[in-house]
C-alpha positions as CSV (number, residue, x, y, z in Angstrom):
1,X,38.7,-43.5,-57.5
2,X,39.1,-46.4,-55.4
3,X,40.6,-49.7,-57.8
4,X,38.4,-52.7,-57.0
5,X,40.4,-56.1,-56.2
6,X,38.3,-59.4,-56.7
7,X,39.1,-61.9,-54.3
8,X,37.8,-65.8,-55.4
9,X,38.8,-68.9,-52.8
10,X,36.6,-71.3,-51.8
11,X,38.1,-70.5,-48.5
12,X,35.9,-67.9,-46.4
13,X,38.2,-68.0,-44.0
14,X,41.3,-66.8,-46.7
15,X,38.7,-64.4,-47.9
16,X,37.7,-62.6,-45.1
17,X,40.9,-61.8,-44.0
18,X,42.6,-60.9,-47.2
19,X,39.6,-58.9,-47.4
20,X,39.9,-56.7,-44.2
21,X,43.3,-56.4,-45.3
22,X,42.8,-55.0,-48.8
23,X,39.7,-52.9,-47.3
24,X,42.2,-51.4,-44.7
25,X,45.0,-50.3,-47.6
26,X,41.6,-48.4,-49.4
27,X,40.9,-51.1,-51.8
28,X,37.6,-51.7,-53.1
29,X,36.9,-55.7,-53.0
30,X,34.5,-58.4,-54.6
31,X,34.1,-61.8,-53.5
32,X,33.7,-65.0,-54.8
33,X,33.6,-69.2,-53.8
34,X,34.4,-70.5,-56.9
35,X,35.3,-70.0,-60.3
36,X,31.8,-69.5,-62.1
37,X,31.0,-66.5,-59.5
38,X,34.1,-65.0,-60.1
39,X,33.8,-65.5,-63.8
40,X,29.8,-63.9,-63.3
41,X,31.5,-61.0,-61.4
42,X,34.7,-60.1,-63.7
43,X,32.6,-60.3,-66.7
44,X,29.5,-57.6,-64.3
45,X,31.5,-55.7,-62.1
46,X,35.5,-55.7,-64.5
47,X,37.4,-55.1,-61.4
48,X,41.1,-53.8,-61.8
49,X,42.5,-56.8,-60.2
50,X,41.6,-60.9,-59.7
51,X,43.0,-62.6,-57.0
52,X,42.3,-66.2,-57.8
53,X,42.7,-69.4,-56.1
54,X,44.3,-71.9,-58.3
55,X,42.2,-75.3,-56.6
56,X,38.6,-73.8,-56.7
57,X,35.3,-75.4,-57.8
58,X,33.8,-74.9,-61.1
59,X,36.8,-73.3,-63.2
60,X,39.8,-73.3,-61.5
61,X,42.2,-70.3,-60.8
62,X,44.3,-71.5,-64.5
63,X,41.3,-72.4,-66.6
64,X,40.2,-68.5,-65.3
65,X,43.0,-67.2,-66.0
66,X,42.9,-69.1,-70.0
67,X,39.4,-67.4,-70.2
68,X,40.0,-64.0,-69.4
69,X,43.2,-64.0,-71.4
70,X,41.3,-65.4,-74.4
71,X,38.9,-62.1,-73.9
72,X,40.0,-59.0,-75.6
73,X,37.6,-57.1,-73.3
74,X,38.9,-58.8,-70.0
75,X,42.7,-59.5,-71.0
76,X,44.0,-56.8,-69.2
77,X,42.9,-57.4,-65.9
78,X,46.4,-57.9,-63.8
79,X,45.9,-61.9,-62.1
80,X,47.5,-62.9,-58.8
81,X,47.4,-66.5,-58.5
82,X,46.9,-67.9,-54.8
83,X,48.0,-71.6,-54.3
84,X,48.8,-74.3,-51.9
85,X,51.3,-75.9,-54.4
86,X,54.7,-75.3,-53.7
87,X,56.7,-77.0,-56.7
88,X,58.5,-74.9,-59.5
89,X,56.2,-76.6,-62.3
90,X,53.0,-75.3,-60.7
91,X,54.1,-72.2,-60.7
92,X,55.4,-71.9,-64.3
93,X,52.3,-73.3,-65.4
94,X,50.3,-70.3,-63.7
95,X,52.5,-67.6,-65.4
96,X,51.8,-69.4,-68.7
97,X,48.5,-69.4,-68.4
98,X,49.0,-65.5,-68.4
99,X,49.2,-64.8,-64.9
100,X,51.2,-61.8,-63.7
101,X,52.1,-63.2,-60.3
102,X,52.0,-66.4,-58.1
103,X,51.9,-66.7,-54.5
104,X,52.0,-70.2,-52.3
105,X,49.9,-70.3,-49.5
106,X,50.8,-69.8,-46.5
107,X,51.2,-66.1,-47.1
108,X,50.8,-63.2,-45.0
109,X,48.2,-61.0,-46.4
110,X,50.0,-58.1,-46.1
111,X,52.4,-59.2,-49.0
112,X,49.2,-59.8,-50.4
113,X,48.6,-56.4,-50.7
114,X,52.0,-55.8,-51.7
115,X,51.5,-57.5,-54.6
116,X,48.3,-56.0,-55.5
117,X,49.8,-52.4,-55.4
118,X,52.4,-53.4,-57.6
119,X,50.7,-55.2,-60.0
120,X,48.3,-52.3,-60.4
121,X,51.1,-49.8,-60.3
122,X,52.7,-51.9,-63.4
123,X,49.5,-52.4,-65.4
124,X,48.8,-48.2,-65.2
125,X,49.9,-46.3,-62.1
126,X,46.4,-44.8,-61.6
127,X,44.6,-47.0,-59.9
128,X,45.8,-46.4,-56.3
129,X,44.1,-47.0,-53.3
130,X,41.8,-43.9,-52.2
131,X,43.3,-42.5,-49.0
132,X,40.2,-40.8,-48.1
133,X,36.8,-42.2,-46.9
134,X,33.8,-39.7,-47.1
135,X,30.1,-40.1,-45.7
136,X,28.5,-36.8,-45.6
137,X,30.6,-34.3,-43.6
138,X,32.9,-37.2,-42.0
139,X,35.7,-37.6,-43.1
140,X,38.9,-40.5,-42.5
141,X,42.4,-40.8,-43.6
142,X,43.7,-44.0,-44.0
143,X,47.0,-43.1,-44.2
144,X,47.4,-40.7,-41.6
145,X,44.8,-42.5,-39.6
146,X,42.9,-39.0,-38.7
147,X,39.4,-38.3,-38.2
148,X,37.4,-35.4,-38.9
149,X,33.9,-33.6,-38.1
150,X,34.3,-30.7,-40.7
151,X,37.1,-29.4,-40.0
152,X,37.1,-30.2,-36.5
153,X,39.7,-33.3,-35.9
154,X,38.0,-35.9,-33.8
155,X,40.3,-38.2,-31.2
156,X,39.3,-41.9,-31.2
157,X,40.6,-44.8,-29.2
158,X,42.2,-47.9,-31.9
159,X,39.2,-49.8,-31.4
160,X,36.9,-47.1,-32.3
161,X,39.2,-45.7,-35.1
162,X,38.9,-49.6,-36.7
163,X,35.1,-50.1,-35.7
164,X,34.6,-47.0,-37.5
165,X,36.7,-47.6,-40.8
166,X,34.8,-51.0,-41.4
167,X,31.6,-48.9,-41.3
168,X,32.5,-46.1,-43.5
169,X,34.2,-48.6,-46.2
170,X,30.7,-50.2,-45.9
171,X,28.3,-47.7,-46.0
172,X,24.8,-49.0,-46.0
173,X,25.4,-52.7,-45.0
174,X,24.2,-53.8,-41.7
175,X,26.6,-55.5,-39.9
176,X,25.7,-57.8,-37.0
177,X,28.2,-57.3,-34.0
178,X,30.2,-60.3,-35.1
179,X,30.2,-59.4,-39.0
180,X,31.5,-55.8,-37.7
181,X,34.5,-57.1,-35.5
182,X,35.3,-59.7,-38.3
183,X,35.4,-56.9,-41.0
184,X,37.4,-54.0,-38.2
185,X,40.0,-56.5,-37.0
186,X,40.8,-59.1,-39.5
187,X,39.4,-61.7,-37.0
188,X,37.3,-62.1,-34.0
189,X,38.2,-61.0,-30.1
190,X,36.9,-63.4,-28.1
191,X,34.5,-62.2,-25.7
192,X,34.9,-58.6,-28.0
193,X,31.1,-59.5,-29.0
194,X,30.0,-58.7,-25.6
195,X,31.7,-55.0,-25.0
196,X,31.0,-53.5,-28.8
197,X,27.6,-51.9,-27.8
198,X,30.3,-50.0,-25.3
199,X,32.3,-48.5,-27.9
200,X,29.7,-47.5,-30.7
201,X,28.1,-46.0,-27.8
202,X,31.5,-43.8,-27.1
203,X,32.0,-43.5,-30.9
204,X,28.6,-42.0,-31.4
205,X,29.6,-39.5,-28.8
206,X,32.2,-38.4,-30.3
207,X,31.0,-38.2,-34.0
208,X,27.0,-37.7,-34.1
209,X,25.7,-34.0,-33.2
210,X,22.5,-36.0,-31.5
211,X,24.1,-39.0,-30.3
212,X,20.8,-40.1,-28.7
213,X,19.5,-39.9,-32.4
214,X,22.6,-41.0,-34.6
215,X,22.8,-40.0,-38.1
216,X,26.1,-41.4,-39.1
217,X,26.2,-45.0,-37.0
218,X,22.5,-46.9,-37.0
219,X,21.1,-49.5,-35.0
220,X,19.6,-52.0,-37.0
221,X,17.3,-54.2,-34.6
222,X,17.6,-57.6,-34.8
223,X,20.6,-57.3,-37.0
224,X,23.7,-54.5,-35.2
225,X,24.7,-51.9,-37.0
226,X,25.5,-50.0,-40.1
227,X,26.9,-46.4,-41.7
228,X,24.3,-44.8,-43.4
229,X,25.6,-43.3,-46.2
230,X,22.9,-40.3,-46.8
């Protein structure tokens, strides 16, 4: 199974793109603005990981991190602190406060989810990312980036290898054609919005039996698209 990383910043910006980031390594992912959603979420959902904004509304990132170290039930959840303050007292109070690691923003999200691995490789060594996405008889490998019908191995363009990632890690959400770049590439390709119609259509070629009546990729009208997951 999949571990499930929360991500709270009052940042959408930071949070949609440490999100496509974690999504791409296999990671399950929660979001949150502010400190009282990501409290409401921990305390319903107990991911295996909180990546917390120290300067967020409500409860900050350290008086989070106080709470959920003051919980026996929550106390074991591994806490990566995200920050925009640089100085050496900032970051010894974090790690006080019981947080297992600190990072100073700017950061590239991929040490992001560097650090995510190996905190959860610390705290047990079995929650690893699944490398294997499944809706139905599809099947794709994020680490060896193949697809497959069956057992029939299916050749994709980048674009439609990504397109078709966001969907399957997303089964059942409706995307609208700007949600579904957002969530395949990290960020947006300008004029991209135009040409996507284009590439579902050569993606449905290549994975539906009917494409003229897709099974896998649906048109929701009004809205774009989605991956239905039965």
């Amino acid at each position: 199974m999949a571990a499930t990383v929360l991500i709270a910043d009052d940042d959408a910006q930071i949070v949609r793109l440490v999100r496509s980031y974690l999504e791409q390594a296999g990671y399950g992912v929660l979001t949150a603005a502010d400190g009282d959603q990501a409290l409401h979420a921990i305390r319903h959902d107990r991911p295996d990981l909180a990546v917390l904004d120290v300067m967020m509304p409500g409860l900050d990132g350290f008086e989070l991190t106080r709470l959920l170290r003051a919980d026996a039930a929550l106390a074991s959840i591994p806490i990566l602190l995200l920050t925009a303050r640089v100085e050496d007292a900032d970051k010894l109070n974090g790690l006080n406060t019981g947080a297992d690691d600190y990072l100073t923003k700017p950061f590239n999200p991929a040490e992001v989810v560097a650090r995510v691995r190996a905190l959860l490789r610390r705290a047990g060594g079995a929650l690893q990312p699944s490398t294997l996405l499944h809706v139905r008889g599809l099947t794709l490998d994020l680490q060896q980036r193949i697809v497959k019908a069956g057992e029939r191995q299916i050749d994709l363009t980048p674009t439609e290898y990504e397109l078709l990632r966001a969907l399957m890690q997303n089964t059942n959400r409706a995307f609208t054609r700007a949600e579904l770049i957002e969530a395949a590439f990290g960020y947006m390709y300008e004029g991209f919005d135009r040409t996507i119609d284009s590439h579902i259509k050569n993606l449905r070629k290549k994975i539906e039996p009917d494409p003229g009546a897709p099974t896998y990729v649906e048109t929701v009208f009004g809205i774009g698209y989605r991956m239905r997951l039965a």
